[in-house]
C-alpha positions in Angstrom: 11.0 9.2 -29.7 13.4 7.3 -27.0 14.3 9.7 -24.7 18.6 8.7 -23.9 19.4 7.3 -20.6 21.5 10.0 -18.2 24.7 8.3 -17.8 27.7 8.5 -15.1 30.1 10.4 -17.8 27.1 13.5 -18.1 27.2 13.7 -14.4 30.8 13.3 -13.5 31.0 16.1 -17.0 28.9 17.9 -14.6 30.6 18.0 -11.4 34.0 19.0 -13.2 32.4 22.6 -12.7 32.5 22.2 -9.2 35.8 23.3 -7.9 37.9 21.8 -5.1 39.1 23.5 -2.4 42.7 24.7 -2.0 43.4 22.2 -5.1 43.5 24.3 -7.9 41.3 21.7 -9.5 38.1 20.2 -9.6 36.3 17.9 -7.4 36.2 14.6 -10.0 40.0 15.1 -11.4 40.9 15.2 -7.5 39.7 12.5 -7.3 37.3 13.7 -4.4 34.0 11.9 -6.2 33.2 8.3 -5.5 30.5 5.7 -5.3 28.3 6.9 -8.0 24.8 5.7 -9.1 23.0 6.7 -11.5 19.6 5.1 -11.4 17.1 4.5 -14.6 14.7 6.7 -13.0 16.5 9.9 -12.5 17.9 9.5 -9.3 21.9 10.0 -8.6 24.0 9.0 -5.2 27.7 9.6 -4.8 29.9 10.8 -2.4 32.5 13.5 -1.6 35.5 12.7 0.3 36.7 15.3 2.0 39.7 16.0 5.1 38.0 14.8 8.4 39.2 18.0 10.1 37.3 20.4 7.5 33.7 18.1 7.0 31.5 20.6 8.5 33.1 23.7 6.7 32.4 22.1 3.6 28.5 21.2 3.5 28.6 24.6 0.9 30.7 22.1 -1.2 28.2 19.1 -1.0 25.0 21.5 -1.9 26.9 22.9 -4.6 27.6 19.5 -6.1 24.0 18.7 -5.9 22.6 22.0 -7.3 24.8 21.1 -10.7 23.7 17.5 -10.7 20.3 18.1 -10.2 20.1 21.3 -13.0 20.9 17.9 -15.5 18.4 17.1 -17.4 16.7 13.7 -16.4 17.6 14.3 -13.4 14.8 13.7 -10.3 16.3 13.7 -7.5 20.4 13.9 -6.1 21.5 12.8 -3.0 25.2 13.8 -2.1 27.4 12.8 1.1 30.5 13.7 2.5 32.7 11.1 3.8 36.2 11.3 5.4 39.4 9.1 5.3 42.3 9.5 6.8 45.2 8.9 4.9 47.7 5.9 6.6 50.8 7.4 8.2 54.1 6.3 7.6 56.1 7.3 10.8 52.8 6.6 13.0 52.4 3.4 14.1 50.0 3.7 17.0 47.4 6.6 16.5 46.9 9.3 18.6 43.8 9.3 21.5 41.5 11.5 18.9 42.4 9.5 16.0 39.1 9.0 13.8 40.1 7.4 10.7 36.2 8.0 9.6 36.1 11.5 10.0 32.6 10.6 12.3 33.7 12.8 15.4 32.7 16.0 13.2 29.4 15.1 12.9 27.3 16.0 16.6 25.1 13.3 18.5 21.7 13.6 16.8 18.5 14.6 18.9 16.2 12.6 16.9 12.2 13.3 17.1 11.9 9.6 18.3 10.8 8.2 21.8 12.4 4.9 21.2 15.0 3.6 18.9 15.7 -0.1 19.1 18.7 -1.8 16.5 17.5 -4.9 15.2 21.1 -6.9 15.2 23.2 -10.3 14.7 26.4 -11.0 15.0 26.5 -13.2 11.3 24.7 -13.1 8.4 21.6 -15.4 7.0 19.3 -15.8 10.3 16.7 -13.7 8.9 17.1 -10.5 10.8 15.6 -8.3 8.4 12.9 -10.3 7.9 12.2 -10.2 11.9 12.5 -6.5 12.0 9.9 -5.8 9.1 7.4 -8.6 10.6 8.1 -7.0 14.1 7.9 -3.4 13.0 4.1 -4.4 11.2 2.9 -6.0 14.5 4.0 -3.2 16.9 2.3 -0.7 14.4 -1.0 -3.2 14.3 -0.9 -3.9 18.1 -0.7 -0.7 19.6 -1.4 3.3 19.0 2.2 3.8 18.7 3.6 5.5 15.6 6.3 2.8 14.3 9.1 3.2 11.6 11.3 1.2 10.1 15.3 2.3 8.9 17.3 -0.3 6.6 20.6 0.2 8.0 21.8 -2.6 5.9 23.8 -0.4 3.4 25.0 -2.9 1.5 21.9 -5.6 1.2 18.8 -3.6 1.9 16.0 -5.9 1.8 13.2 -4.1 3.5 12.0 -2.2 0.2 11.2 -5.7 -1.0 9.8 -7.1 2.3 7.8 -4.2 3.0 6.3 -4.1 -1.1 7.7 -1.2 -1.9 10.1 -2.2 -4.6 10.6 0.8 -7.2 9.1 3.6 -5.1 11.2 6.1 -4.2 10.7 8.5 -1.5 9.7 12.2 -1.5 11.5 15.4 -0.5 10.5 19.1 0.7 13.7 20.4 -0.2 15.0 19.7 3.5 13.8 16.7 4.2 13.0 13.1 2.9 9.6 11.7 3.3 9.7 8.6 4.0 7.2 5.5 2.4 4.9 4.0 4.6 3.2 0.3 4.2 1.1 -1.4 7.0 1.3 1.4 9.0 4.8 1.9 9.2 7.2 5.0 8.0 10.3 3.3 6.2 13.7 4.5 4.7 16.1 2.4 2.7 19.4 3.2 0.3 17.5 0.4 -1.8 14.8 3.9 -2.3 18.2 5.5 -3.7 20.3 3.6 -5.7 19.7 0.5 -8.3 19.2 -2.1 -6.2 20.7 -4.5 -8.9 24.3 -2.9 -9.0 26.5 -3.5 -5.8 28.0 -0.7 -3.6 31.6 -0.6 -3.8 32.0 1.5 -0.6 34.4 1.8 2.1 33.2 2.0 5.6 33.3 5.8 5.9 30.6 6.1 3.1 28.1 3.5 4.8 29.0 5.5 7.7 27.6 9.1 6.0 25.0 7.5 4.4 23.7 6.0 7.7 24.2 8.8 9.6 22.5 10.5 6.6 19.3 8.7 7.1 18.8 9.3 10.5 19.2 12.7 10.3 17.7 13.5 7.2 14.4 11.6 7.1 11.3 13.1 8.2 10.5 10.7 11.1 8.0 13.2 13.2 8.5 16.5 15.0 8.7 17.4 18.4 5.2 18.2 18.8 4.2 14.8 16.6 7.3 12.4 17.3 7.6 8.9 16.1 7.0 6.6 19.4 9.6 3.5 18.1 12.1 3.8 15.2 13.4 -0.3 14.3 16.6 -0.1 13.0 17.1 -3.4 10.6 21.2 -3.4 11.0 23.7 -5.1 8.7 25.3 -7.9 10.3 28.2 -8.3 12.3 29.9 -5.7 15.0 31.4 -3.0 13.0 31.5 0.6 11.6 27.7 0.7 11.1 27.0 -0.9 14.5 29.3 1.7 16.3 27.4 5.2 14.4 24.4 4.2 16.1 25.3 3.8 19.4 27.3 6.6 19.0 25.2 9.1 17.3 22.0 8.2 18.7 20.6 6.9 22.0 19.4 3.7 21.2 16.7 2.4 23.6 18.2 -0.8 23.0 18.8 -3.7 20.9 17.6 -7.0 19.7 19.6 -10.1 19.0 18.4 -12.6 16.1 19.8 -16.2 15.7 19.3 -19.6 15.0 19.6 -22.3 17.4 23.2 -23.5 15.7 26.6 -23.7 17.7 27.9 -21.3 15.1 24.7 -18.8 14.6 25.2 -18.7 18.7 28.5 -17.6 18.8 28.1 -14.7 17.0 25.2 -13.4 18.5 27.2 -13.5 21.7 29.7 -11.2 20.3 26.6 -8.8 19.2 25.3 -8.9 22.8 29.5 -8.6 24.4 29.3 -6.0 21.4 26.2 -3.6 22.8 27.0 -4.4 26.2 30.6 -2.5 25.4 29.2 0.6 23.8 26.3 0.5 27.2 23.2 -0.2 25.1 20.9 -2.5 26.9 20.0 -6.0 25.2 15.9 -5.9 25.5 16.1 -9.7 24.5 17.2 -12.5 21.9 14.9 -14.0 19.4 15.4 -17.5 18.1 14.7 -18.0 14.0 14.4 -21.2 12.6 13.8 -22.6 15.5 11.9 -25.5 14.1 11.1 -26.6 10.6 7.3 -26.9 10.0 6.8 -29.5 6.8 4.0 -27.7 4.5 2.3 -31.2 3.8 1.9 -33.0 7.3 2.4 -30.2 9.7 5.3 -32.7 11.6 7.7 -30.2 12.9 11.8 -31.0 13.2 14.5 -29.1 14.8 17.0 -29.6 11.6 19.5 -26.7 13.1 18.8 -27.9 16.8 16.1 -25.9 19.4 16.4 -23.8 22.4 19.8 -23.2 21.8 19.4 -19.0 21.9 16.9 -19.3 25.0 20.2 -21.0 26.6 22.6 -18.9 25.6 20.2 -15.5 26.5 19.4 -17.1 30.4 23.8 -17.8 30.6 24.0 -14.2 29.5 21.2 -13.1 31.9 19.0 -10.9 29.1 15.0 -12.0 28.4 14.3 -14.7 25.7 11.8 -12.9 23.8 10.2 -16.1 21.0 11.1 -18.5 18.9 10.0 -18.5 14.8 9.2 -21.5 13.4 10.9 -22.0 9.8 7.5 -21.6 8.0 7.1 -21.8 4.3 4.4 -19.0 5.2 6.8 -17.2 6.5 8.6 -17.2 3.6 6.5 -16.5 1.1 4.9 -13.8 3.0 8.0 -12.2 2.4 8.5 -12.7 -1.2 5.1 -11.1 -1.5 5.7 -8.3 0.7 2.9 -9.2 3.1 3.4 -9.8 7.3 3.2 -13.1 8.2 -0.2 -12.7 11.0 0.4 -14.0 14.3 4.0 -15.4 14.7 5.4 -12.2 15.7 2.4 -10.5 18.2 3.6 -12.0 21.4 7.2 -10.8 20.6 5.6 -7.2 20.1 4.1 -7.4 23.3 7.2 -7.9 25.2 9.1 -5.1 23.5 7.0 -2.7 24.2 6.6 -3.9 28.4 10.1 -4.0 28.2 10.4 -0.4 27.2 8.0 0.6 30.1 
């Protein structure tokens, strides 16, 4: 007999039990529930929005809300955050010094069981960052001793569950923390674990805040007596809220820049590196993608978006040029597959880890 699907109406049924606070209502007819997913497995996600000022008096809330959920039947496993928007003003145009209009300056700095933690960035979409940080992640783990993991900040396009091969797999939990799922040696968290990876997230920036912030803290990276010795961080791109929660919320080590050689692709990164320089997180170096195209048939390579352009731009900015990727079909289909691609990225690994010394 066909078991029936658990659908978003049983769980939002659900969470009409759980009561608001000071509303005289519930938390889904106040509109306080948002960004739901219910995955085919069992697995829920949504949020709570809640007043900035009262987040950490009302974590009892979010626990509650997943105690219900997860007493549905079907249900495996219930992930709930609380996220905080300030409602727009009226009569204030310019916002007070303490303004946080994403409720973040509630949540402490976090003390993570990490030596290093290096953010993977670029200032514009489609120059295969995340593909970097998974092949770079793989050859730090291969090359060294060091205990390596891997964080999909990318919120709303997490790729690394498909890079890394681990596509369906969903992580486990103690009951405080999540375990993360390891390939080639490497620990890795994703919201692709969570949440169907073929429905989009319809969230504003406060909830990719929480959920980022979420991840950090939440995940089972090491202990202090076992920590993790490098934590990449695959970021989404651009310079915005996501950017800002780490190098606010953590102490990043430092960060990578990835681009291609183009005018455009150049310009952007130059904004991630003005971007990290604001916020006083060191730039370890700039890696340039594409950087040649490598025909599969003859082996005759051609700089189709221009070369050397990023090793320019990193010596005018005065941080280390740390490779150049070819544009390999190789490269690609390594990635499709969910395998590393051997070799290209070993030299780059080197360098990170001398610069960290």
């Amino acid at each position: 007999m066909k078991m029936s699907r658990l659908s978003k109406e049983q769980v939002l049924e659900i969470l009409s039990a759980v009561k608001a606070p000071d509303e005289g209502t519930d938390i889904v007819a106040s509109g306080m529930v948002s960004g739901l997913q219910v995955g085919k497995n069992g697995d829920v996600f949504f949020a709570i929005e809640v007043d900035p000022a009262r987040g950490a008096a009302l974590e009892p809330l979010r626990q509650e809300a997943e105690r219900v959920v997860g007493a549905l039947k079907g249900v495996k496993k219930v992930t709930a955050v609380l996220t905080a928007e300030n409602p727009a003003s009226e009569n204030t145009r310019t916002p007070p010094a303490n303004h946080d209009p994403h409720g973040m300056n509630k949540n402490p700095r976090l003390n993570l069981p990490v030596r290093y933690i290096i953010a993977v960035a670029s200032g514009k979409g489609g120059v295969g960052k995340s593909t970097i940080s998974y092949n770079i992640s793989i050859a730090l783990a291969k090359n060294s001793q060091l205990k390596i993991g891997l964080l999909d900040a990318d919120i709303y396009g997490p790729s690394q569950p498909r890079l890394m091969g681990l596509e369906g797999r969903k992580p486990g939990n103690d009951g405080e923390k999540i375990e993360p799922l390891e390939a080639h040696g490497v620990k890795v968290m994703s919201i692709g674990f969570m949440v169907d990876q073929n429905k989009a997230l319809v969230w504003r920036g406060p909830m990719v805040q929480s959920a980022l912030y979420q991840m950090l803290r939440d995940v089972n990276w090491g202990s202090a007596d076992d920590p993790l010795d490098i934590l990449i961080v695959d970021m989404p791109p651009g310079t915005g809220d996501a950017q800002l929660t780490m190098a606010q919320k953590v102490p990043l080590a430092g960060a990578i820049i990835v681009s291609t050689p183009q005018d455009i692709a150049l310009m952007d990164a130059r904004r991630g590196i003005e971007m990290f320089g604001a916020v006083n997180v060191p730039v370890l170096g700039v890696i340039e993608n594409m950087s040649t195209h490598v025909c599969s048939n003859c082996g005759h390579e051609e700089h189709i978006f221009g070369h050397g352009g990023a090793r320019a731009e990193a010596e005018k900015l005065g941080v280390p040029f740390l490779g150049e990727i070819p544009l390999h079909i190789d490269i690609r289909e390594n990635a499709d597959a969910g395998q590393p691609s051997e070799g290209y990225f070993d030299a780059i690994a080197e360098k990170i880890i001398a610069a960290l010394k």
